[in-house]
C-alpha positions in Angstrom: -8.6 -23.5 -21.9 -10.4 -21.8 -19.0 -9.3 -19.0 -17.4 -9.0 -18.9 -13.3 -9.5 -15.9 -11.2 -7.7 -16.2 -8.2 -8.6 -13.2 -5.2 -7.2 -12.4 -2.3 -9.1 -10.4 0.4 -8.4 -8.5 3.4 -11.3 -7.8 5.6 -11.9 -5.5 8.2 -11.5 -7.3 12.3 -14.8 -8.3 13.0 -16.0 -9.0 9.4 -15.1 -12.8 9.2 -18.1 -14.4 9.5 -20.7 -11.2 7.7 -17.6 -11.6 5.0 -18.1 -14.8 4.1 -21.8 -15.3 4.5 -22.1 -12.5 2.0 -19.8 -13.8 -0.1 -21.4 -17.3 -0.2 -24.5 -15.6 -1.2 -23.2 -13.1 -4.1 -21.1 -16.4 -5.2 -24.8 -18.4 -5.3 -26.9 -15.4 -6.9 -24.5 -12.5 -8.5 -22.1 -15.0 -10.1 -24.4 -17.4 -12.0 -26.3 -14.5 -13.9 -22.6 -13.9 -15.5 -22.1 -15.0 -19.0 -18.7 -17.4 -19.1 -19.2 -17.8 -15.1 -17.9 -21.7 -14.5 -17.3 -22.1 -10.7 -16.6 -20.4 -7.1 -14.7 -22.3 -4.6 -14.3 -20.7 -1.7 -10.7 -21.6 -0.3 -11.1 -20.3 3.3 -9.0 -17.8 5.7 -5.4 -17.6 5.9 -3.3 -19.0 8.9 -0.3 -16.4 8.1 -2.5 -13.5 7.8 -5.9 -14.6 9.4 -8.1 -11.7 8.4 -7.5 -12.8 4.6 -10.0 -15.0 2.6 -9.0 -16.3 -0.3 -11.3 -17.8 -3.5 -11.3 -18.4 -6.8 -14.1 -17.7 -9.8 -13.1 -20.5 -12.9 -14.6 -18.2 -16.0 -14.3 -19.6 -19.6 -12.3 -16.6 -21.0 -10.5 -13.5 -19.5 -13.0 -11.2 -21.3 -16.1 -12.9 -19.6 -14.8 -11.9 -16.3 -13.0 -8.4 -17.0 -15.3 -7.0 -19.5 -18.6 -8.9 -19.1 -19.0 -9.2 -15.3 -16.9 -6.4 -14.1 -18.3 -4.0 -17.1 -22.1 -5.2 -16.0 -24.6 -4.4 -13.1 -23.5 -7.7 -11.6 -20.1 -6.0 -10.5 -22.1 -3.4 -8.9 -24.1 -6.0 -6.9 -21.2 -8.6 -6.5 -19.3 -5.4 -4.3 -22.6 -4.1 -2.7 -22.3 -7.5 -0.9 -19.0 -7.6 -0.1 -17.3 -4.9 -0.4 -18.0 -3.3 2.8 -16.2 -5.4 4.4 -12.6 -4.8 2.6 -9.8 -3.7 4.6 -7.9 -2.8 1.3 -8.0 -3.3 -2.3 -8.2 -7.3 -3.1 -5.5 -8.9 -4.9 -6.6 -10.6 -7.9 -4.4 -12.7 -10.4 -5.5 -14.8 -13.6 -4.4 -17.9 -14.3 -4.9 -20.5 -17.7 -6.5 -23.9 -16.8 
């Protein structure tokens, strides 16, 4: 079983389009250099709450993503990319697959 991260995020007015580019290309050049890295889908904006993108990283265990990637360097670059453009902490939930 696979684990699936599922994130929420909330980006500041303006951000859509830097936001997503960004995260397109941390998904296509952070992500892969991750041990137990699977998959990124990016799901797209909300309609309820339109400034919120929501994605999901497939990782083969829960320790690949929480200790390997966000213990690593790659974290550091991942949120270099994108985090400037947070309005907010993400929400992020696991899930079994």
């Amino acid at each position: 079983m696979s684990v699936l991260e599922v994130a929420q995020v909330t980006v500041q007015p303006g951000h859509e389009a830097d936001f997503e580019a960004d995260l397109l290309q941390a998904a296509h050049t952070v992500l892969p250099r991750s041990g137990g890295f699977i998959e990124f889908t990016g799901h797209g904006w909300g309609i309820e709450r339109p400034l919120t993108y929501l994605f999901t990283i497939r990782w083969e265990t829960l320790a690949d993503h929480l200790e390997g990637f966000r213990g690593s360097a790659l974290f550091d670059e991942w949120r270099a990319l994108i985090g400037p453009h947070f309005d907010g902490i993400p929400v992020v939930e696991h899930f079994g697959v």
